[in-house]
C-alpha positions in Angstrom: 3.0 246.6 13.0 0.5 248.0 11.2 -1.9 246.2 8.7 -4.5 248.5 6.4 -7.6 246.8 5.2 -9.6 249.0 2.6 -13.1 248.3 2.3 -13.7 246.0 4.6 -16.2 244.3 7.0 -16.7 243.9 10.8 -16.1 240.3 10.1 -13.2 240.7 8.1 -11.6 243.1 11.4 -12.2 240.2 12.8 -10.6 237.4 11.6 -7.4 239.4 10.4 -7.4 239.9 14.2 -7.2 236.1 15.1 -5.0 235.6 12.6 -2.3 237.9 13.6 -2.3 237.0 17.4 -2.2 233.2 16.6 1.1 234.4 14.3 2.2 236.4 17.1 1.4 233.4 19.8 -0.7 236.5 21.7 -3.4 236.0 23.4 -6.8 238.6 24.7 -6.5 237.0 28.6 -4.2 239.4 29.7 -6.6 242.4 28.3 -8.5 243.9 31.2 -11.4 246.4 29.1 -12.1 247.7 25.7 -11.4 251.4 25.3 -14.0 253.1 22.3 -12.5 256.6 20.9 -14.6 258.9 19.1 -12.9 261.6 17.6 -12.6 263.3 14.3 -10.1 262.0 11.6 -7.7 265.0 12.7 -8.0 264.0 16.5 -7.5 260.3 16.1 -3.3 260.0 16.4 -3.1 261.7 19.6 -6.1 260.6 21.2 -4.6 257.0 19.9 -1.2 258.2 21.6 -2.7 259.0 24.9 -4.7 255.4 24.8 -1.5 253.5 24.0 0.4 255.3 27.1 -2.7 254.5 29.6 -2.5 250.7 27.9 0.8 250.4 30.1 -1.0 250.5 33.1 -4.4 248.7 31.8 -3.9 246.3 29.0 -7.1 246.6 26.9 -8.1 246.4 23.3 -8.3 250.1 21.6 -11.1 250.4 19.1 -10.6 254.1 17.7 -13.4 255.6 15.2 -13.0 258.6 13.2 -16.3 260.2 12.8 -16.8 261.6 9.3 -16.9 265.4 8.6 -19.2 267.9 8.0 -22.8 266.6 7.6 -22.0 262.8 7.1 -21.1 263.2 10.8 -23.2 261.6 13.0 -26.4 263.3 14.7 -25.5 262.5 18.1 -22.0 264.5 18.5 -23.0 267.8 19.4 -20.3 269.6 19.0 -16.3 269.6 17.9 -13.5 270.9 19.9 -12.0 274.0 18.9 -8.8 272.6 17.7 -10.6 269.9 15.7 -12.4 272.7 14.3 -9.9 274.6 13.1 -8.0 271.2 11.3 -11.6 270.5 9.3 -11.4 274.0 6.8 -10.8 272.6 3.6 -11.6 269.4 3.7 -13.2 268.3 0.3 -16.0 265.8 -0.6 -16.3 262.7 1.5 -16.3 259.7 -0.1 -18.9 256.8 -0.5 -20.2 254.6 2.4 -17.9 252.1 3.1 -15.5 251.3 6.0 -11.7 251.5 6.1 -9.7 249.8 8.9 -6.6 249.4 10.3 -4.7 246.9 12.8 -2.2 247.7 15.2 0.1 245.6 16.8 3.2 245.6 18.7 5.2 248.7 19.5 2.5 250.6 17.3 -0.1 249.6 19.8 0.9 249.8 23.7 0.4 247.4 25.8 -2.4 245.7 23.8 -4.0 245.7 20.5 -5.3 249.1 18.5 -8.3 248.8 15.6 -9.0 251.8 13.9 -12.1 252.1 11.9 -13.2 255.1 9.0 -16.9 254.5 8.0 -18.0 256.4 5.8 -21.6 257.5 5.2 -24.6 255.3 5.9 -22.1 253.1 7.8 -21.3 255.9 10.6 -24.6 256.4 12.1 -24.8 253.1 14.0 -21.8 252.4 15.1 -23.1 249.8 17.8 -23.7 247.7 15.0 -19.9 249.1 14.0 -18.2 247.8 16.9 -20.4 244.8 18.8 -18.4 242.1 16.8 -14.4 243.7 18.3 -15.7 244.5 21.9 -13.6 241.5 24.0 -16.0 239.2 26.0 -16.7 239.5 29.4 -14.6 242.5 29.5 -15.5 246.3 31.4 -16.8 248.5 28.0 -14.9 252.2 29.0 -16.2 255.3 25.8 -14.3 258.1 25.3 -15.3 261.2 23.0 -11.8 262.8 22.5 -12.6 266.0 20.6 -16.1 265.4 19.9 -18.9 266.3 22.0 -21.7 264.0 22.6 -25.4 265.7 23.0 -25.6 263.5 26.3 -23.6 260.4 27.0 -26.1 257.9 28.2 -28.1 258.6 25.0 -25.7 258.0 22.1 -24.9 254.6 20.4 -22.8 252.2 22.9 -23.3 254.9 26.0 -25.7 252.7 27.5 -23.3 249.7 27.3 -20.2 251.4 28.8 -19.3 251.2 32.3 -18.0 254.4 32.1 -18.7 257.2 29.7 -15.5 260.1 29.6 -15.6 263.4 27.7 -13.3 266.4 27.6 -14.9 269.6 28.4 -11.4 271.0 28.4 -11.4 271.1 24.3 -14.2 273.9 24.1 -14.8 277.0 25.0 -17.5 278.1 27.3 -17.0 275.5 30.2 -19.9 276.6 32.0 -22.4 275.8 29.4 -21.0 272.2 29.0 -20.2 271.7 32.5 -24.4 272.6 32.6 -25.2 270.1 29.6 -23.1 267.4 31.1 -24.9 267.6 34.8 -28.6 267.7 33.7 -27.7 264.7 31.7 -25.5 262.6 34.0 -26.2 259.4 35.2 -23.5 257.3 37.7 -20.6 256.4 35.5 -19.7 259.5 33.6 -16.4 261.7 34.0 -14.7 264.6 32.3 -10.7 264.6 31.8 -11.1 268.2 33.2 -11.8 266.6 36.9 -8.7 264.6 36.5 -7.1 267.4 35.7 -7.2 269.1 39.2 -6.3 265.8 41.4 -3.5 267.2 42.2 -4.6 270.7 43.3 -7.2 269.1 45.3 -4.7 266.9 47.1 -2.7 270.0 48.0 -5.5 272.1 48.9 -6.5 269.5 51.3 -3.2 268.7 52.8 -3.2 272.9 53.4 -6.0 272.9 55.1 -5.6 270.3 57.8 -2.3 272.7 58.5 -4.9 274.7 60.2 -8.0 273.0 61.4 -9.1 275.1 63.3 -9.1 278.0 61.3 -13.0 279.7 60.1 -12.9 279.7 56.6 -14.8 282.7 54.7 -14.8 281.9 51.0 -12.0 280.9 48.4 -10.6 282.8 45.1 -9.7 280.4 41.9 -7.7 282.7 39.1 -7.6 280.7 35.6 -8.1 280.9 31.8 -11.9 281.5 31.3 -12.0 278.9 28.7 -10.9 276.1 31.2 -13.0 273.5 32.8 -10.7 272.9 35.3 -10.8 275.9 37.2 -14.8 275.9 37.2 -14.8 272.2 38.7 -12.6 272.7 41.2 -14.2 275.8 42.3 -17.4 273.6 42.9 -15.5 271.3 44.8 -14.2 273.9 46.9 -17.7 275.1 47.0 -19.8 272.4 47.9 -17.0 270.9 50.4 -16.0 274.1 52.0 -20.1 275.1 52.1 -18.7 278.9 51.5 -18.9 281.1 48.5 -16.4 280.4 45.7 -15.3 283.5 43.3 -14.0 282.3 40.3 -11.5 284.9 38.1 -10.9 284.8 34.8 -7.4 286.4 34.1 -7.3 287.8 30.3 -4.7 286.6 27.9 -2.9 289.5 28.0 -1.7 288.2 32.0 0.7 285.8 29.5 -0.1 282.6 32.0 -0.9 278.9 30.5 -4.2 277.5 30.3 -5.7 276.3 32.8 -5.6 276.7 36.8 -3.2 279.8 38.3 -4.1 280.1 41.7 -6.6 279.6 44.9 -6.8 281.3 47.5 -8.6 280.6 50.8 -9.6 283.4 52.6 -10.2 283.1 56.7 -10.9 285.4 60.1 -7.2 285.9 60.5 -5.1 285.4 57.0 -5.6 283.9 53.9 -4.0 280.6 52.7 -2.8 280.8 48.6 -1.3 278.2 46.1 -0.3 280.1 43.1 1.7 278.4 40.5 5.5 280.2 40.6 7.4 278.8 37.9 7.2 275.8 35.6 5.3 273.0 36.7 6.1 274.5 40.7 3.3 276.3 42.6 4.1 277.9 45.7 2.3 277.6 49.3 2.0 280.4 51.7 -0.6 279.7 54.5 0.3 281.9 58.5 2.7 280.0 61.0 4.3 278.1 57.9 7.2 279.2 55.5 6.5 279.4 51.7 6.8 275.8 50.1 7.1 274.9 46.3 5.6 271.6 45.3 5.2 270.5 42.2 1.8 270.4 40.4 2.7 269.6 36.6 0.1 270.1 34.1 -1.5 267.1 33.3 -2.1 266.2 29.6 -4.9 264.1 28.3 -2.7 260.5 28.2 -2.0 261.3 32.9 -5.7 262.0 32.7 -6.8 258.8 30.6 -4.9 256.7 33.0 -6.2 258.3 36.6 -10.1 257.7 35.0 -9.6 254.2 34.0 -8.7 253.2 37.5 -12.2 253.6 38.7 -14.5 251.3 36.5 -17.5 252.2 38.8 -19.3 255.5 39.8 -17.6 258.4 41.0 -19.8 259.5 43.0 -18.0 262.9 44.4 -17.7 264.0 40.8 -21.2 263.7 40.3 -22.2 265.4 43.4 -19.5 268.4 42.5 -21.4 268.2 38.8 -24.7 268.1 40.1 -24.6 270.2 42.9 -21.4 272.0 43.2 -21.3 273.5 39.7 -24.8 275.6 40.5 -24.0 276.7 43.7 -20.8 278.1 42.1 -22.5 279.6 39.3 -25.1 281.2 41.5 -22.3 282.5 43.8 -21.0 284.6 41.1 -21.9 288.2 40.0 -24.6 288.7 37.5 -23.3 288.9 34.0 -19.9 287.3 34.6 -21.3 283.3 34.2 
């Protein structure tokens, strides 16, 4: 079910939103955080879609806000994704300050309870005043900027409050320069979808290289998209874990692959060890002494993604050493005028 209320208050949100549990005999015990979107009013059904699949796995309450366009958009996003972008040509005038809302419940709202909010105007730029009154008590406080950028996490409105802070690096282009932003600005308790994204290369790369323990590794190959994120973290892991120069590749558009990560390749003394995805969501193996092997390493969308970073409501700290630490050494491995 969804219920619309036009012009409305914080307090109004509110008790519309006790109202309709005690109709529907539900109750806030069961919810275990509150998730905060930010994302532009193009962005907001999907990155509402992704939350509502996560909520299967982590009841919460979902309090989505869609930032206004253009110049009544707050100062602290820094930036839009390039999708998001793209949507926004040919919007018109936006309208006077106010705030629209809406309440989900039910099948319309996962496995908990979804309020969207549209301020307009004066009322977007504090939305910590926007949101104090819907955040459940006693409750983990998790922020996610969907397609929006924020200057640096700790710093904007409610970042400071969240146990964790997530962005998407994977929605614009120039990974490096964000990846960049994002370290010389992190403090314990941000993440980036993009390191979710390659869980499950890591987990293959890892189980590849006890194959051969004793093997001296000499430096490792990653082949991707050069807009994706991905590929530049999990060359710094590689980096800073392996302690041995990491090349990164960028294959043009014209190679016809997806975005995203196509293959790694550890070189060694005696042979090298490649995953390179073959066909589908199937990357094949080839390492000495072993037969090929296909294993499956699907793409993961943003909803997989949501759901692997709200199992950790604490610091992840090998993220922010790979951030930190990992991201320059791989930047100063490469040649001079390709990063």
């Amino acid at each position: 079910m969804i219920e619309t209320l036009p012009d409305t208050t914080v307090s109004g949100i509110s008790k519309r939103l006790v109202l309709l549990r005690a109709e529907g005999g539900a109750t806030t015990l069961s919810r275990v955080l509150t998730l905060l979107i930010f994302s532009t009013a193009e962005g907001l059904e999907e990155a509402i879609s992704a939350a509502n699949f996560a909520s299967r796995e982590h009841p919460m309450r979902i309090i989505a806000i869609a930032l206004p366009e253009g110049e009544d958009r707050p100062t602290w996003v820094g930036e839009v994704s390039r999708d998001a972008r793209q949507r926004e040509l040919g919007i018109g005038d936006v309208p006077a300050s106010g705030l629209d809302a809406e309440i989900r419940v039910g099948r319309d709202a996962g496995a908990g309870e979804v309020i969207v909010l549209r301020p307009r105007g004066a009322v977007a730029v504090d939305p910590e005043r926007l949101v104090s009154g819907l955040l459940l008590a006693d409750a983990p406080v998790v922020v996610w900027w969907s397609d929006v950028w924020p200057s640096r996490t700790i710093d904007t409105p409610l970042g400071r409050l969240a146990q964790r802070r997530i962005s998407d690096s994977g929605g614009f282009r120039d990974p490096a320069a964000h990846l960049t932003e994002l370290a010389s600005g992190y403090r314990a308790g941000d993440t980036d979808l993009a390191w979710s994204r390659v869980t499950l290369w890591r987990a293959q790369l890892a189980a590849a290289l006890d194959n051969a323990p004793e093997r001296r590794i000499t430096g490792a190959t990653v082949c991707g998209t050069p807009d994706s994120s991905s590929t530049m973290l999990l060359g710094a892991w590689l980096r800073l874990q392996l302690g041995v120069p990491v090349r990164l590749v960028d294959l043009p558009e014209s190679a016809g692959i997806e975005w995203g990560i196509q293959s790694v390749t550890i070189h060694s003394d005696d042979a090298d060890t490649v995953i390179e995805r073959s066909r589908g969501t199937f990357a094949a193996i080839t390492q000495p002494g072993h037969p090929r092997l296909e294993v499956p390493i699907p793409r993961r969308g943003r909803a997989q993604c949501l759901v692997e970073d709200l199992r950790l409501l604490q610091a992840d700290q090998l993220f922010g050493r790979v951030l930190t630490a990992g991201v320059p050494l791989l930047l100063a491995d490469q040649p001079e005028g390709e990063r």
